[in-house]
N, C-alpha and C positions, 0 to 999 in steps of 0.2 A: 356619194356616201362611201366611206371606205368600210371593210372590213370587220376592220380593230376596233372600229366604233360600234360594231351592231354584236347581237346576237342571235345564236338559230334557236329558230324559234321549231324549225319542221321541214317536211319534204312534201313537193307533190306528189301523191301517191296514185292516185286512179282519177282516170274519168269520170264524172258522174251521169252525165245527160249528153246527148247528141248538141246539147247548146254550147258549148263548151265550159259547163259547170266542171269543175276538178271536186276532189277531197285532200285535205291537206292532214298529212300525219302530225299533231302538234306535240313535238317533247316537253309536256309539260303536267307536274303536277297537280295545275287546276287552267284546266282547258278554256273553263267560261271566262277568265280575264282578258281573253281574245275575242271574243263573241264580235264585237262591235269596232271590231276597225275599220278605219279608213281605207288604209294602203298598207302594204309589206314592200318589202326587195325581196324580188327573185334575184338569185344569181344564176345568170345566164351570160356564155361564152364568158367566165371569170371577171364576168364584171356584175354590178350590184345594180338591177335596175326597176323602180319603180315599177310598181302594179295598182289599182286605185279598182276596189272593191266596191261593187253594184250591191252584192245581200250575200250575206254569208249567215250560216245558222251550225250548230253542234249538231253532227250528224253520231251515233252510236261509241259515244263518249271521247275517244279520243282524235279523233275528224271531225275537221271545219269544213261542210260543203259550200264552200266559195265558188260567186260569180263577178269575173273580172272584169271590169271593162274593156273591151276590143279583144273579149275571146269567146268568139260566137260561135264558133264551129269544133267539130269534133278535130278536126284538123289544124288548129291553132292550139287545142288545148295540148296535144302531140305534142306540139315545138318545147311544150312548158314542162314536160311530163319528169319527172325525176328533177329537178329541180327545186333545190335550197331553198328556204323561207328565210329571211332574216328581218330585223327591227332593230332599229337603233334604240342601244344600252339603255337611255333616259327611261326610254318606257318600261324597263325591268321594275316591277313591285319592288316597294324598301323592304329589303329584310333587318328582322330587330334580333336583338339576343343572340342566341350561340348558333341560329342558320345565319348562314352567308351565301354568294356566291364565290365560284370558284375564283373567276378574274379578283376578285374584290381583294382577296387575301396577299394576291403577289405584293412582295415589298415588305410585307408585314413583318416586324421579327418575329422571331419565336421562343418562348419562351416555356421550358420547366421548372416544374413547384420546387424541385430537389436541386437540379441544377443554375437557372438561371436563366437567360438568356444564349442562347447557342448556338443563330444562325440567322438569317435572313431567307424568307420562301423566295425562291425564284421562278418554279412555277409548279403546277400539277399535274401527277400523272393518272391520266385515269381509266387508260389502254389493260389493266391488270384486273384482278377482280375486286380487290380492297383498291380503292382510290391514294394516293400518295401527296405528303405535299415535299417536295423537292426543294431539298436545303442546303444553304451554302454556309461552311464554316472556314473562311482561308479560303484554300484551294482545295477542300474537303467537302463530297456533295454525301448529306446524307437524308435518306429515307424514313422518312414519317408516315406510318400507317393514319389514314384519318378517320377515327374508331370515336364515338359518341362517347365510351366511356372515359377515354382520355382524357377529352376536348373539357376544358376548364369554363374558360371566356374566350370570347372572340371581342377585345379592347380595341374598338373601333376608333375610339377619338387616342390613344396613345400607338396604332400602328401595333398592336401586337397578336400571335396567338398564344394563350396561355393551356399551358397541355400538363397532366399528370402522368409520364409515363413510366413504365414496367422499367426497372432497376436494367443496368447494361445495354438499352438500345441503343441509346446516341453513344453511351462510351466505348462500344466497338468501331465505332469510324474514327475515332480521334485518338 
């Protein structure tokens, strides 16, 4: 399984029992859609490798105390400890209406109520404290706050996002 195809879902955070039960930090919204897996990928040594879960439960909301198969000891759960959760993309819940996911939106154009259409996402920035979506106009990259009160539609079946924005933001880049 590559990368690009999954997404993190969390980290190993702590040990739980001398069995080698962990607890898994899970970044996520609603933690219980996890409850009952199968398997994740750990990424270990930069590569994506299966794990096939024995009993995992919600432990104090946002941790999954998981029990893995072929990690019996306090010493094997070590090997796992700080180690990336991931899941391939399929299993991501559909989001409907104006939530998306991040990946979901690259490619999308973009489009103002006033303006028009004025760029293509390429991708997002979310390293700052307002989230960004990353737009190309030409050889012109400009900055889009991604602010709820903007955000119009998210036109899933025509590839677009539709945004209301504040008079002069995209006409200073251009």
């Amino acid at each position: 399984m590559r990368k690009e195809d999954c997404f993190y879902l969390g980290k190993i955070a702590k040990k739980f029992s001398f069995k080698g039960e962990v607890l898994i930090y899970l970044d996520t919204d609603e933690p219980e859609l996890y409850e009952d897996m199968e398997s994740v990928f750990v990424e270990f040594n930069k590569n994506l490798v299966p794990f096939f879960i024995e009993n995992s439960n919600l432990h104090k909301g946002d941790f999954l105390r998981v029990k893995f198969e072929d990690v019996d000891t306090e010493e094997d759960a070590d090997e796992i400890m700080g180690c990336e959760i991931y899941l391939p993309l399929n299993m991501l819940p559909k989001l409907t209406g104006n939530k998306f996911y991040f990946h979901e939106v690259i490619g999308f154009e973009i489009e103002d109520q006033r303006l028009g259409v004025f760029g293509k996402i390429v991708s997002i920035n979310d390293t700052s404290a307002q989230p960004l979506f990353e737009v190309i106009n030409g050889n012109v990259e400009i900055l889009v706050p991604m602010i709820d009160q903007f955000l119009i539609k998210i036109d899933r079946e025509n590839k677009k996002v539709i945004m209301n924005l504040p008079e002069g933001l995209v006409e200073m880049y251009l």
